[in-house]
N, CA, C and O atoms as CSV, one atom per row, in Angstrom:
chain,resi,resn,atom,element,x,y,z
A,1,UNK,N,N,130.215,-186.528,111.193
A,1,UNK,CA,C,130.715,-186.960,109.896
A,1,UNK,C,C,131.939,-187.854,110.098
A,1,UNK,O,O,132.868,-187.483,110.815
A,2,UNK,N,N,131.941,-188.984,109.490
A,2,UNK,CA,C,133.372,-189.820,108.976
A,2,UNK,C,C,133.885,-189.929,108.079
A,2,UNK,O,O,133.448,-189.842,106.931
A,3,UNK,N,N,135.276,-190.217,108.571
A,3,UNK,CA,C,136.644,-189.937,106.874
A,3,UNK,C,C,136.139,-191.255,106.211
A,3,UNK,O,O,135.514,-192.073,106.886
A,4,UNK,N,N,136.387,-191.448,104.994
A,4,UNK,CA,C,136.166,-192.059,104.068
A,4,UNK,C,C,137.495,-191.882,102.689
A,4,UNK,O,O,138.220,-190.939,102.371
A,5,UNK,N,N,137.337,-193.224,102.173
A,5,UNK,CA,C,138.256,-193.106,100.989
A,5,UNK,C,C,137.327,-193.985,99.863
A,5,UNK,O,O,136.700,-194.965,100.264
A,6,UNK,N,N,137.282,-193.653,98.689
A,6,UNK,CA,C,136.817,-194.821,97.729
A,6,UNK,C,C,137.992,-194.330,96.493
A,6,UNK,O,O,138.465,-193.334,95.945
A,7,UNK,N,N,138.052,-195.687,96.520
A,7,UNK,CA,C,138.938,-196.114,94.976
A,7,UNK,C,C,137.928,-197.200,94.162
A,7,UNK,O,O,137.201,-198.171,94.372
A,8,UNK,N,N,138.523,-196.131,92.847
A,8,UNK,CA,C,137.803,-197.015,91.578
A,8,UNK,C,C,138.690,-197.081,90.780
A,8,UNK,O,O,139.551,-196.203,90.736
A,9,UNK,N,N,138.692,-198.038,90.035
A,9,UNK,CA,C,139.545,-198.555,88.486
A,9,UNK,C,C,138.407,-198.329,87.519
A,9,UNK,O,O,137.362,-198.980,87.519
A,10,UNK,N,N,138.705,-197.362,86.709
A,10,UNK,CA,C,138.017,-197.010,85.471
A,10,UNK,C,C,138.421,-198.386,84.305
A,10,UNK,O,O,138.996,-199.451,84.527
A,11,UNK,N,N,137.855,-197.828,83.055
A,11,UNK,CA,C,137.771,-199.278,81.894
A,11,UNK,C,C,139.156,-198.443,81.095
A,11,UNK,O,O,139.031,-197.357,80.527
A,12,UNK,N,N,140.236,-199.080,81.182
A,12,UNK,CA,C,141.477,-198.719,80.221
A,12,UNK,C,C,141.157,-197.675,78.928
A,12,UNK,O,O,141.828,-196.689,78.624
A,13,UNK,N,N,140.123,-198.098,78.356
A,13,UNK,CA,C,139.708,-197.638,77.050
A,13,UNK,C,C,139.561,-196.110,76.698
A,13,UNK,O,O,139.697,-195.464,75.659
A,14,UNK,N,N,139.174,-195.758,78.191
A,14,UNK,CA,C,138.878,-194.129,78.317
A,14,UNK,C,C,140.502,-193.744,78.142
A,14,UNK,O,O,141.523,-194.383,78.394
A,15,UNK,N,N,140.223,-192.125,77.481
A,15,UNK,CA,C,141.404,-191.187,78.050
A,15,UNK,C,C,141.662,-190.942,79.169
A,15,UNK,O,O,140.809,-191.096,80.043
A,16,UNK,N,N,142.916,-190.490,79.447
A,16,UNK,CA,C,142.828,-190.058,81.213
A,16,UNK,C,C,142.500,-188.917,81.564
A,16,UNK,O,O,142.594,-188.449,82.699
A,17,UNK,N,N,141.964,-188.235,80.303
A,17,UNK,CA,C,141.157,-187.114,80.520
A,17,UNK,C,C,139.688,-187.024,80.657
A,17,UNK,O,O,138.962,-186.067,80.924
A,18,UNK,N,N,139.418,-188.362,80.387
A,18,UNK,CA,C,138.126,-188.953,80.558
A,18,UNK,C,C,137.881,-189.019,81.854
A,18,UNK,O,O,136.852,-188.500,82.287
A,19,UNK,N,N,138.679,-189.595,82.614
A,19,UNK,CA,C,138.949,-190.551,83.919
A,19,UNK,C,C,139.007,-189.090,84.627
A,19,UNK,O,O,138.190,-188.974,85.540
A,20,UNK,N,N,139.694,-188.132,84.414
A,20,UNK,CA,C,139.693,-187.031,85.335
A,20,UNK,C,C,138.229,-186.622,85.553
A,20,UNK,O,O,137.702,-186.371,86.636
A,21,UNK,N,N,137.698,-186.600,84.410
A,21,UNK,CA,C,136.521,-185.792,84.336
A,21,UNK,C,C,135.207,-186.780,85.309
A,21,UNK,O,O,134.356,-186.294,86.054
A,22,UNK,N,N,135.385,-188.012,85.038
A,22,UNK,CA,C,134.605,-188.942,86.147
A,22,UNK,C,C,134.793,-188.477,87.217
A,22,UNK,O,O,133.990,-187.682,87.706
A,23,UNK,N,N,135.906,-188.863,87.843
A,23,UNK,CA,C,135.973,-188.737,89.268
A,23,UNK,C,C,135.888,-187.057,89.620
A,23,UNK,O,O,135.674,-186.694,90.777
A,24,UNK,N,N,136.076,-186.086,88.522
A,24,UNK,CA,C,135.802,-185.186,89.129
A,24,UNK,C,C,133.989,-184.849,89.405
A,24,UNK,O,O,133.508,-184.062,90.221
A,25,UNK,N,N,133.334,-185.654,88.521
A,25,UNK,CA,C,131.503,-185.500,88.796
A,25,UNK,C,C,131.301,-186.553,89.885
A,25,UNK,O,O,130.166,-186.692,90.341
A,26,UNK,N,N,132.507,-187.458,90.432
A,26,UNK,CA,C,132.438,-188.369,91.536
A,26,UNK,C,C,132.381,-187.278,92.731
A,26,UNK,O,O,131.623,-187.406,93.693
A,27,UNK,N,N,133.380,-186.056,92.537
A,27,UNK,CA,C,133.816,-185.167,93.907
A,27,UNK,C,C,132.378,-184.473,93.687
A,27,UNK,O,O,131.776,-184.226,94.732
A,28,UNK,N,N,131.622,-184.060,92.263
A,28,UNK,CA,C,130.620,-183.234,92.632
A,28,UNK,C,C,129.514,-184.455,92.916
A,28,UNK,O,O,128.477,-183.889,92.571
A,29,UNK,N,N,129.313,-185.148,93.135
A,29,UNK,CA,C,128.360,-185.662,93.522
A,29,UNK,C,C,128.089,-186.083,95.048
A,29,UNK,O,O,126.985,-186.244,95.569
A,30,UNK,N,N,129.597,-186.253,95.757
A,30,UNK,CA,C,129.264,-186.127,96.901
A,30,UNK,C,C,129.286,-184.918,97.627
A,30,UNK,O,O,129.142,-184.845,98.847
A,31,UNK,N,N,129.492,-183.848,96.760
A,31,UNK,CA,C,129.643,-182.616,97.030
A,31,UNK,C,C,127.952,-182.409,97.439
A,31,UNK,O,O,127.399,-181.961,98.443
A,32,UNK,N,N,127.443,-182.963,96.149
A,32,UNK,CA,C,125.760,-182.683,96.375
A,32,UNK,C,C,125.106,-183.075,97.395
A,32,UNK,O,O,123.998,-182.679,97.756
A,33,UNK,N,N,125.955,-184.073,98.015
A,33,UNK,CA,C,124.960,-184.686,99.381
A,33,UNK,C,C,125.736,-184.469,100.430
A,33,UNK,O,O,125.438,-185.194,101.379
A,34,UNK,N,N,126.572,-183.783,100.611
A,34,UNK,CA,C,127.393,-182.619,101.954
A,34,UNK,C,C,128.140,-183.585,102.234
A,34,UNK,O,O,127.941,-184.011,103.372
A,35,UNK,N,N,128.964,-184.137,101.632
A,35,UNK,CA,C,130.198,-184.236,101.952
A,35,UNK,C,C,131.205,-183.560,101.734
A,35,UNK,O,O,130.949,-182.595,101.014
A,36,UNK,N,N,132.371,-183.647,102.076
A,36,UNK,CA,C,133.433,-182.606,101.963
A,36,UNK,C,C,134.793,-183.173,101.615
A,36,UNK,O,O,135.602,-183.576,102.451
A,37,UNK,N,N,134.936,-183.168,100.556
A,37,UNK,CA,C,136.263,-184.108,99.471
A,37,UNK,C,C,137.517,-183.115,99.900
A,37,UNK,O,O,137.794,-181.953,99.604
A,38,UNK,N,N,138.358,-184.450,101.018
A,38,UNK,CA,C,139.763,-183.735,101.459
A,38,UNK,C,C,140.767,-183.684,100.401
A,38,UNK,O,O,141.496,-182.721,100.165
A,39,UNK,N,N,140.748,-184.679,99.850
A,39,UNK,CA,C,142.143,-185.251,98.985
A,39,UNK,C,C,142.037,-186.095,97.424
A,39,UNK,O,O,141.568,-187.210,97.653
A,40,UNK,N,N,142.173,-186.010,96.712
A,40,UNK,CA,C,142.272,-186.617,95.515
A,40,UNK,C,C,143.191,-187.073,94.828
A,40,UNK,O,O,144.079,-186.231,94.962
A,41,UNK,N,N,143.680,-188.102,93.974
A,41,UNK,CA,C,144.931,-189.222,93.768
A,41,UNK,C,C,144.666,-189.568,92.870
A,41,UNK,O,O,143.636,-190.235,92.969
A,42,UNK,N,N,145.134,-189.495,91.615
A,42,UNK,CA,C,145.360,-189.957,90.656
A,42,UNK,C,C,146.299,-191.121,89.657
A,42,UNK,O,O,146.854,-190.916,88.577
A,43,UNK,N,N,146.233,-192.270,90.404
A,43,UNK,CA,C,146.913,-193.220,90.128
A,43,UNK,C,C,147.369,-193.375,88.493
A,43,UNK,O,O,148.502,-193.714,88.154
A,44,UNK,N,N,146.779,-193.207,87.989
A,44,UNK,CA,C,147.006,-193.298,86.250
A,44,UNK,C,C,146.377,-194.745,85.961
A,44,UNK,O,O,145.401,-195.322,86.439
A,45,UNK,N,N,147.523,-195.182,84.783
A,45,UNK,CA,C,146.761,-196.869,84.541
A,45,UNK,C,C,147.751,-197.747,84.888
A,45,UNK,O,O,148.947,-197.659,84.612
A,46,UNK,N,N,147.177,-198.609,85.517
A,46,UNK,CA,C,147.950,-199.972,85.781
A,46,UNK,C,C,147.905,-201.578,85.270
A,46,UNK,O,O,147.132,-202.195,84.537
A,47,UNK,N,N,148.865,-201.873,85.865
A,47,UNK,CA,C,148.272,-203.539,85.801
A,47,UNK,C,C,148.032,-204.617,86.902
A,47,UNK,O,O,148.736,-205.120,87.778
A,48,UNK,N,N,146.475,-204.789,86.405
A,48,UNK,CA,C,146.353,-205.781,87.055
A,48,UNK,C,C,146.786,-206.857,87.781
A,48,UNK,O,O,147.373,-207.485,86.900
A,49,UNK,N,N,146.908,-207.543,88.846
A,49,UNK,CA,C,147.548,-208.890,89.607
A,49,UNK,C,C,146.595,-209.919,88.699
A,49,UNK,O,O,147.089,-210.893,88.131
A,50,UNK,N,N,145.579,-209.686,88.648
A,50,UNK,CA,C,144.762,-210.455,87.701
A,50,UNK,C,C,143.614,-209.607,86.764
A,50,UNK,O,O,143.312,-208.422,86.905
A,51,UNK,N,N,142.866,-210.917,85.404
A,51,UNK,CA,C,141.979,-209.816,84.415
A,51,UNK,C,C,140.878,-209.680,85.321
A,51,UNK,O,O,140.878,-210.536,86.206
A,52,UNK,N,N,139.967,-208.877,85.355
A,52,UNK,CA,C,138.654,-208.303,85.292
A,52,UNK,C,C,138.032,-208.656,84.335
A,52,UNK,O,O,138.566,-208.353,83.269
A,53,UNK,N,N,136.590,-209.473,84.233
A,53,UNK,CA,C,136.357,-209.157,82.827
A,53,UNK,C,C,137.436,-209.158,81.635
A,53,UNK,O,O,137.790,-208.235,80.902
A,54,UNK,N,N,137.773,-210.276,81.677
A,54,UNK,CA,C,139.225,-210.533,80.403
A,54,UNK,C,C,140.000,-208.926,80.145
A,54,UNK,O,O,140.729,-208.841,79.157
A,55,UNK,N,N,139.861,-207.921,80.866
A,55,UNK,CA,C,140.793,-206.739,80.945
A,55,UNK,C,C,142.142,-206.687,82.056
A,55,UNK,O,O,142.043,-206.798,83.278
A,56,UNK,N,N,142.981,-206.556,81.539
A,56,UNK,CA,C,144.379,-206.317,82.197
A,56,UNK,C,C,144.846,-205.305,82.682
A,56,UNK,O,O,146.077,-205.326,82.697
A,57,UNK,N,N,144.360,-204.349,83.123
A,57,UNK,CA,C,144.986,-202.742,83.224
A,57,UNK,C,C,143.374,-202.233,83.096
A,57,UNK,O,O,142.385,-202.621,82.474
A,58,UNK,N,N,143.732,-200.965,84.199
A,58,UNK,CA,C,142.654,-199.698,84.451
A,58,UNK,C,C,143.069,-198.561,85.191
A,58,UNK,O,O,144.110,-198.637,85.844
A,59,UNK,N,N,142.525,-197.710,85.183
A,59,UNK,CA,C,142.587,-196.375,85.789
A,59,UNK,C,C,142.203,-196.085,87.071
A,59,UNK,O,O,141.026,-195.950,87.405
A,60,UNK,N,N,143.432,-195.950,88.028
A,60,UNK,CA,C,143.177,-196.209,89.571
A,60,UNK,C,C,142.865,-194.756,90.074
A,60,UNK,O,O,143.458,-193.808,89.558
A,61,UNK,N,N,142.020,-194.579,90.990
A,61,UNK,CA,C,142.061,-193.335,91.615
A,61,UNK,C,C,141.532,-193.527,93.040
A,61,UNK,O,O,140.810,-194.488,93.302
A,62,UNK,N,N,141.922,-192.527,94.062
A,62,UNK,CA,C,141.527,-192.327,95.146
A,62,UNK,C,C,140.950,-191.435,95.523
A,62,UNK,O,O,141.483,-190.361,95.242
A,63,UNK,N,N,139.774,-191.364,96.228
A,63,UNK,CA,C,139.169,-189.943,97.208
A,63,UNK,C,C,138.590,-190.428,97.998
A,63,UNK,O,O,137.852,-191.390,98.211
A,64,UNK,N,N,139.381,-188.950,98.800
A,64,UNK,CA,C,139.271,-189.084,100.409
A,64,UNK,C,C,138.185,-187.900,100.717
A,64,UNK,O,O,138.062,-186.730,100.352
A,65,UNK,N,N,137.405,-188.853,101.633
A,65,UNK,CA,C,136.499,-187.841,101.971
A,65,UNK,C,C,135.518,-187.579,103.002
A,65,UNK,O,O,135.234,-188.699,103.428
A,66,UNK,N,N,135.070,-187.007,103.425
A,66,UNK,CA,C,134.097,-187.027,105.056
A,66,UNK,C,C,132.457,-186.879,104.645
A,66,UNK,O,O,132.260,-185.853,103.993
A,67,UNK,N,N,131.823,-187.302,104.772
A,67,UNK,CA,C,130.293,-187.764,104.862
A,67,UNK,C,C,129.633,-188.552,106.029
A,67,UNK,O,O,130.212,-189.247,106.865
A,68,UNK,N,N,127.933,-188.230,105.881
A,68,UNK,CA,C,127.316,-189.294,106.955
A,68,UNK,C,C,127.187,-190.498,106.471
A,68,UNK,O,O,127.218,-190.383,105.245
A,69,UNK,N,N,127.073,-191.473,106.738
A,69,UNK,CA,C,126.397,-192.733,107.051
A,69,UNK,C,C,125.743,-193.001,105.308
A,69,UNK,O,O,126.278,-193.483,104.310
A,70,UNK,N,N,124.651,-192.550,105.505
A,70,UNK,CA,C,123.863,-192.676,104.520
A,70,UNK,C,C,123.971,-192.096,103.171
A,70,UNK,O,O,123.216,-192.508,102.290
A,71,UNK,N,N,124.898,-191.118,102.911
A,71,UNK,CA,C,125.563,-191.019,101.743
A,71,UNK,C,C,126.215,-192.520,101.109
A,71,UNK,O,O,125.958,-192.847,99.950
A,72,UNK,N,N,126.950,-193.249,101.870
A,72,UNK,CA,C,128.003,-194.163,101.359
A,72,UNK,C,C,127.117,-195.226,100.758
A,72,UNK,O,O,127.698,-195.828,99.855
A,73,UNK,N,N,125.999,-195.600,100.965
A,73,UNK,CA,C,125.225,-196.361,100.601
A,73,UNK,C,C,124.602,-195.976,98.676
A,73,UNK,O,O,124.491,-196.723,97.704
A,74,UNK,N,N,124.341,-194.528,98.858
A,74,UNK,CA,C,123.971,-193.921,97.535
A,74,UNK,C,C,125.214,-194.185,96.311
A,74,UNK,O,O,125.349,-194.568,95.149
A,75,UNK,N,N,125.941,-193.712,97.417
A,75,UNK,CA,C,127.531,-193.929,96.387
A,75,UNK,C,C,127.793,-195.265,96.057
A,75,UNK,O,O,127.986,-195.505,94.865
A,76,UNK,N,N,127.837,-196.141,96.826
A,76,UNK,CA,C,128.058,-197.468,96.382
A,76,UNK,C,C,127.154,-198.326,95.267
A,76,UNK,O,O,127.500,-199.403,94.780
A,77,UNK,N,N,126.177,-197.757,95.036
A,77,UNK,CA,C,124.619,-197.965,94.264
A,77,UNK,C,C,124.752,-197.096,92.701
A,77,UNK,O,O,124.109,-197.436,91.708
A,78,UNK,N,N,125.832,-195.785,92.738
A,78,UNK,CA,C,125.624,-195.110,91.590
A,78,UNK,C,C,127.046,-195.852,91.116
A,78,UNK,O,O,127.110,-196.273,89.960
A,79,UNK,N,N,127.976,-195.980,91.852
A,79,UNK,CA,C,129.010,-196.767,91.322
A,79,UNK,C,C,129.156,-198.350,91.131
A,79,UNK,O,O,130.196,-198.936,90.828
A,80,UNK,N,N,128.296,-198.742,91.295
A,80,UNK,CA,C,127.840,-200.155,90.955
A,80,UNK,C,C,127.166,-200.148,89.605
A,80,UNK,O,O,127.033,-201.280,89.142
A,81,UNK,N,N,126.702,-199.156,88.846
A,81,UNK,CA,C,125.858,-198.965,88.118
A,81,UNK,C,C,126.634,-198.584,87.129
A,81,UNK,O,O,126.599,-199.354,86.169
A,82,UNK,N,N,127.365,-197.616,87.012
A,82,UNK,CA,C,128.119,-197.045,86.430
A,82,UNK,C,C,129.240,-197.968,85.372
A,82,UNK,O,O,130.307,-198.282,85.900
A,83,UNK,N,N,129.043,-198.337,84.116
A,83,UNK,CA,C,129.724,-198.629,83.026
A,83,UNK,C,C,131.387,-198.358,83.038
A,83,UNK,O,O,132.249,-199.191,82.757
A,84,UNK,N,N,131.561,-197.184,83.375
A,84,UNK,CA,C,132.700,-197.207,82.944
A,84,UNK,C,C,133.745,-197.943,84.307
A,84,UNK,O,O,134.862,-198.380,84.032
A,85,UNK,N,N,133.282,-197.983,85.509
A,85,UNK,CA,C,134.203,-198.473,86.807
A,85,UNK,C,C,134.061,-199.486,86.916
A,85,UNK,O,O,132.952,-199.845,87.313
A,86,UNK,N,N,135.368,-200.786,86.553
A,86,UNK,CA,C,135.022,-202.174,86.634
A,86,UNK,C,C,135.348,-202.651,88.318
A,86,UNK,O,O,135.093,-203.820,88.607
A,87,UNK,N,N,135.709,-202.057,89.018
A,87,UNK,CA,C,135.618,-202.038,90.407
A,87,UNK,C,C,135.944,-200.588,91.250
A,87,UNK,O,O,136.549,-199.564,90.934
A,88,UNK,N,N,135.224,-201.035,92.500
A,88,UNK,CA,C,135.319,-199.564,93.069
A,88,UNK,C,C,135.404,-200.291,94.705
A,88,UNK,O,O,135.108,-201.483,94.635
A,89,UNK,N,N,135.676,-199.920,95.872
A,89,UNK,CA,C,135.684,-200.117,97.070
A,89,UNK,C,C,136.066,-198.699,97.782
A,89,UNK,O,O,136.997,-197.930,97.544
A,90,UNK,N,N,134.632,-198.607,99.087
A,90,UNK,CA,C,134.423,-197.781,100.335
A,90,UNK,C,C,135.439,-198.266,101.068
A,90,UNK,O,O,135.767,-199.440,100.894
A,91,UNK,N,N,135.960,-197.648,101.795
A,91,UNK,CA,C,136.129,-197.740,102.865
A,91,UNK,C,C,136.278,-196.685,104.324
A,91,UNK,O,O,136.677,-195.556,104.035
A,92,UNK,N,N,136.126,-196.818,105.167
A,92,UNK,CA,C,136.288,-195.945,106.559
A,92,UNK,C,C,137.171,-195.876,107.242
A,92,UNK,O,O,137.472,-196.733,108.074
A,93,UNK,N,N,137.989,-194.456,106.950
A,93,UNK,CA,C,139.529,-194.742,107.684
A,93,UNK,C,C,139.159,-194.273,109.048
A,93,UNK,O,O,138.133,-193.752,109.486
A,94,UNK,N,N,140.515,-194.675,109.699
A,94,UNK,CA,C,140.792,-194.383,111.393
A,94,UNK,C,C,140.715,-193.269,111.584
A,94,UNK,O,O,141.123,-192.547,110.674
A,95,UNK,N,N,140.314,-192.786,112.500
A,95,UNK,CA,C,140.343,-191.751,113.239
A,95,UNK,C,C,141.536,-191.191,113.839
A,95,UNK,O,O,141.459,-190.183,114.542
């Protein structure tokens, strides 16, 4: 298994009780495919360096987490899909 982090910016519009509740069916979902969620971060809302989609501000969050290979691919596919995250980025930390 490898560490992993993904951050997403939710759509401003939600509550941040909304936004909790996402990323927390984000932790159960990779929960469902055996990964194992170290750490979680709750950035709140920010502002943008630039708009998105003529939007200025969103809801940042981080999770850190360990999975195989082929999980990150599923994840990147349900969060591509997903309405409410106007960006999201994988990445694979160091060892």
């Amino acid at each position: 298994m490898r560490d992993y982090e993904v951050m997403t910016i939710h759509r401003p519009e939600l509550a941040e009780d909304d936004v909790d509740a996402r990323v927390t069916e984000l932790e159960g979902y990779l929960s469902e495919r055996g990964a194992n969620v170290t750490k979680r971060d709750l950035w709140g809302k920010r502002r943008f360096a630039y708009e998105i989609e003529h939007i200025s501000e969103g809801y940042y969050s981080v999770v850190s987490f360990q999975s195989e290979t082929d999980t990150i691919d599923q994840l990147d596919r349900m969060l591509a899909l997903a309405d409410e995250v106007l960006r999201h980025k994988i990445v694979r930390t160091e060892d």
